[in-house]
C-alpha positions as a printed Julia matrix, in Angstrom:
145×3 Matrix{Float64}:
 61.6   141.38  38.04
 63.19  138.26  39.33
 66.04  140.21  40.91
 64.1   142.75  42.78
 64.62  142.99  46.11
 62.16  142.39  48.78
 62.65  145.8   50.6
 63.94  148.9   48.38
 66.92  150.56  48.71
 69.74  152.36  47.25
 70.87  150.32  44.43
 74.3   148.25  44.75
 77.52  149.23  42.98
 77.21  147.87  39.64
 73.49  146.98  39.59
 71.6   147.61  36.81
 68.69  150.3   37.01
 65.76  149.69  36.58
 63.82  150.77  33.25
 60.61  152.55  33.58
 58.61  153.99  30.59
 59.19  157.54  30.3
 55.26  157.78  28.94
 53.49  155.99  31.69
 51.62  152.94  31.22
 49.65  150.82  33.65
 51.47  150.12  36.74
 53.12  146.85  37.07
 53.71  145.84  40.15
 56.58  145.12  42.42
 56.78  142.01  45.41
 57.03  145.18  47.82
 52.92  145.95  46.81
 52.16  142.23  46.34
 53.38  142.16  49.79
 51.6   144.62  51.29
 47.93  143.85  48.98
 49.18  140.11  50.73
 49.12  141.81  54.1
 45.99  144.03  53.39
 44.2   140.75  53.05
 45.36  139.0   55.8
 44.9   142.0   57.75
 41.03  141.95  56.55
 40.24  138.47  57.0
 42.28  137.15  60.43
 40.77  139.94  62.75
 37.46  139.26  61.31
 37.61  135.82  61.87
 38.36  136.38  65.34
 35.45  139.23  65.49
 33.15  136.58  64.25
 34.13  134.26  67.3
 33.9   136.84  69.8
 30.17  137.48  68.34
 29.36  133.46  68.48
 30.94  133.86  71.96
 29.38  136.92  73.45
 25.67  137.52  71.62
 24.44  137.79  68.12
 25.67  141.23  67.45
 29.52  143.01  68.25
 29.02  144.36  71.25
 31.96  147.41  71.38
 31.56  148.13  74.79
 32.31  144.23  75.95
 34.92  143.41  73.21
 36.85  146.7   74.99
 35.94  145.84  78.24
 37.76  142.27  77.48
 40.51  143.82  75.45
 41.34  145.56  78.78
 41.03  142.55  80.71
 44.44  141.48  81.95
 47.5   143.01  81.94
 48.76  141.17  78.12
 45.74  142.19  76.64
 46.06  145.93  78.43
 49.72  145.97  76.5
 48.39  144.58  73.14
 45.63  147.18  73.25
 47.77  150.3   74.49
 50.37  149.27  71.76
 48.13  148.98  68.76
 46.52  152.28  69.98
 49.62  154.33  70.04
 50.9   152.82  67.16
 47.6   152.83  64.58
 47.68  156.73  65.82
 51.15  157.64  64.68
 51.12  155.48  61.33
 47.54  157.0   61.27
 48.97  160.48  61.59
 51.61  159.32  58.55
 48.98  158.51  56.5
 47.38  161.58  56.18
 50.11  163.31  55.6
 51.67  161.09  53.05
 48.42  161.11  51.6
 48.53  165.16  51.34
 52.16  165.13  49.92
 51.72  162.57  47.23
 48.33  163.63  46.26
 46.97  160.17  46.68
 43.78  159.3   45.7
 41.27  157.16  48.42
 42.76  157.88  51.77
 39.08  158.15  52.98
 38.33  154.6   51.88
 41.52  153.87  53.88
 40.52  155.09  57.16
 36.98  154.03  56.52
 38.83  150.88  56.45
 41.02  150.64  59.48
 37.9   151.46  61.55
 35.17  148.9   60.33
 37.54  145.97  58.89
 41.1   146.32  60.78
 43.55  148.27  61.13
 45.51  145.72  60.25
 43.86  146.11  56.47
 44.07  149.66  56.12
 47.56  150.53  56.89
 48.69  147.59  54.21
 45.89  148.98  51.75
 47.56  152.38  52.4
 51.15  151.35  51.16
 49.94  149.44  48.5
 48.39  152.65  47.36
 51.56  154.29  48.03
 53.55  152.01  46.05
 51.35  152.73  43.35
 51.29  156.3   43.61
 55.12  156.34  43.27
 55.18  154.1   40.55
 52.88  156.78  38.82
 54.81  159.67  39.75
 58.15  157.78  38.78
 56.06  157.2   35.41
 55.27  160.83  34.96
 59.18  162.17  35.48
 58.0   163.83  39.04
 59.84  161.23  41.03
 58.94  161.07  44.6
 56.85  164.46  45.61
């Protein structure tokens, strides 16, 4: 797997392809889902730290209505805020129905996710997932759904 690239593609003129067991077997993975389960964790623990400061900051508990009060408090923060909005919406949106086409299992504990850890978990838990799920299907003979 040395020679596996980073992002996936069509293969190069010449390149090897890539053997996969016809019969299944666990699911080995590729640096594209260590990537994203890398992300996913990051994701988890980097927002939370900086939850955990606003709490030490602001009161003893997370206080929703200040921490959106402040994430609306100058124009930056307005931008960061709008952006990750719009954007967690539409990859949101993709989720679900990537979710529905591949048949993929634990989209629930995916959303659960984006809301009470971060975003910024859940959307790399999701295409870890994914990866998986296509490694299975690739497995079975079904390809991509």
């Amino acid at each position: 797997m040395a020679s596996e690239p980073l992002l996936s593609g069509p293969p190069k003129p010449g390149a090897a392809a890539p053997v996969v067991p016809a019969s299944g077997g666990p699911f080995m993975p590729t640096r594209l889902s260590w990537v994203y389960l890398g992300l996913a964790i990051a994701g988890g623990v980097l927002p939370w730290l900086a939850n955990l400061a606003f709490i030490r900051a602001y009161g003893q508990t997370f206080d929703i209505g200040l921490f959106v009060q402040l994430a609306n408090a100058n124009p930056a923060a307005q931008s960061l805020s709008r952006d990750l909005a719009i954007g967690a919406t539409a990859v949101t949106i993709w989720m679900v129905s990537e979710a529905r086409r591949l048949r993929l299992r634990g989209l629930g504990w995916v959303l659960l996710s984006c809301v009470t850890i971060a975003f910024a978990f859940g959307a790399p838990l999701f295409l870890y997932l994914r990866e998986r799920r296509l490694a299975e299907l690739t497995r079975q003979g079904g390809g991509e759904a």
